[in-house]
N, C-alpha and C positions, 0 to 999 in steps of 0.2 A: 501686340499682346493686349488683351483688353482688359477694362479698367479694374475688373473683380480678380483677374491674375496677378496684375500689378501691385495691388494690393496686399494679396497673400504672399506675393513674393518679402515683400516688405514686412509685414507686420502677425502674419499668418503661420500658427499651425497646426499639426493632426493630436485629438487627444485622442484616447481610448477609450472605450465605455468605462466607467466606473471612476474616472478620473476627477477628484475631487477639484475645483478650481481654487477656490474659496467659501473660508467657514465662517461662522457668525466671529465676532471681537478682533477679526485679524485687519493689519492695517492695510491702506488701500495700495494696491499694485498697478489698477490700470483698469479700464473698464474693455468691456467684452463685445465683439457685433459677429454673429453665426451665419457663417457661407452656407455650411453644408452640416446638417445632426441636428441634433436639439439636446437642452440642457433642462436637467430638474431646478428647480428654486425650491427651500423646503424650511422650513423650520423645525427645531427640533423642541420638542413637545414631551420631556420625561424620558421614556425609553423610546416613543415614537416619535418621527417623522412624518409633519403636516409636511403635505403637497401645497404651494402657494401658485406656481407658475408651469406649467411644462414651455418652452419656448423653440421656436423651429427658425428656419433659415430667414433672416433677415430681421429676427427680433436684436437687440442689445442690451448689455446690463449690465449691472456692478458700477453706471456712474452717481448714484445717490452718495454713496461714501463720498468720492472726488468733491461733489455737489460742496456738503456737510462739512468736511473735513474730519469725520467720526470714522471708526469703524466698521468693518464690516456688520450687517444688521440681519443677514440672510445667510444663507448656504447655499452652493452652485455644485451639479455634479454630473459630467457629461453621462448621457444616455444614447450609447450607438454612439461609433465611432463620428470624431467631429471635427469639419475645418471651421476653427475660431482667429477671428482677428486678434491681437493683443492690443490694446492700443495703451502704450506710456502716459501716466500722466500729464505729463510736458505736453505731448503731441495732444494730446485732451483739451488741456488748456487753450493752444494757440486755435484747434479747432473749435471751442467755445466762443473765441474771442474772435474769430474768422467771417468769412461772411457763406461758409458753406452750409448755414440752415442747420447744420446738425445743431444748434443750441435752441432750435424751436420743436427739432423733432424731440428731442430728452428732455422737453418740459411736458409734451401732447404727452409721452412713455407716463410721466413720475405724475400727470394728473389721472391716467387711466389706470395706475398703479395703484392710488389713492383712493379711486373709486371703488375698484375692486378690495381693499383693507374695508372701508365704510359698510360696504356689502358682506363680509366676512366678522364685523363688529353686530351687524346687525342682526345675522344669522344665528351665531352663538346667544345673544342677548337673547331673541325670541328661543331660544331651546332650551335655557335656563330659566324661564319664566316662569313653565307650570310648577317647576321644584321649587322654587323663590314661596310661589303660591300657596302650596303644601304646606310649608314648614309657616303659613300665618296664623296663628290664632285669631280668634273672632271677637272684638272688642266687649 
């Protein structure tokens, strides 16, 4: 059986499209790595739903909470039927603290995560500017 079976048999299952994982303030259950589908990441924005992530086979997520020890900070919600790892916190743990690399790969994740929020801080700034601009009076 090979190592991607093994695994799913283990800690793997099928969601369905539309299946919510986790919402923003919920407390952490386990963090997520995607065999097969892809998952939204989104924030919610009033009545709307910002897009932050679409994420496909072999991305992972929902370990920042774990990280933190906070709450959920995002929303997760399968798009297209999907094999997702569950991984327990414990088992998170003892693989952070392991020598299996997964705690350099979720640092590379949560600094290119960061970049992309930086990029998204900067977008919105430059699109509020000319209205900022507007509204100055002329000394």
């Amino acid at each position: 059986m090979k190592e991607e079976e093994q695994l799913f048999k283990k800690f793997g299952r099928i969601f369905p499209t539309g299946t919510i994982l986790f919402e923003e303030g919920q407390t952490y259950t386990g963090m997520f790595i995607i065999q097969k589908g892809q998952v939204r990441l989104y924030k919610k924005a009033g009545q709307e739903e910002v897009t932050i992530e679409i994420l496909k086979e072999g991305d992972f997520f929902g370990e920042m909470a774990c990280l933190i020890g906070q709450p959920r900070s995002i929303n997760a919600v399968v798009e297209g039927e999907s094999q997702i790892l569950v991984v327990q916190p414990e088992v998170l743990d003892s693989l952070f603290r392991g020598t299996s690399g997964i705690g350099l790969k979720v640092v590379a994740n949560l600094a290119a995560r960061l970049k992309k929020a930086y990029e998204i801080i900067e977008k919105l700034a430059a699109e509020r500017q000319p209205v900022a601009e507007k509204d100055s009076y002329p000394p």
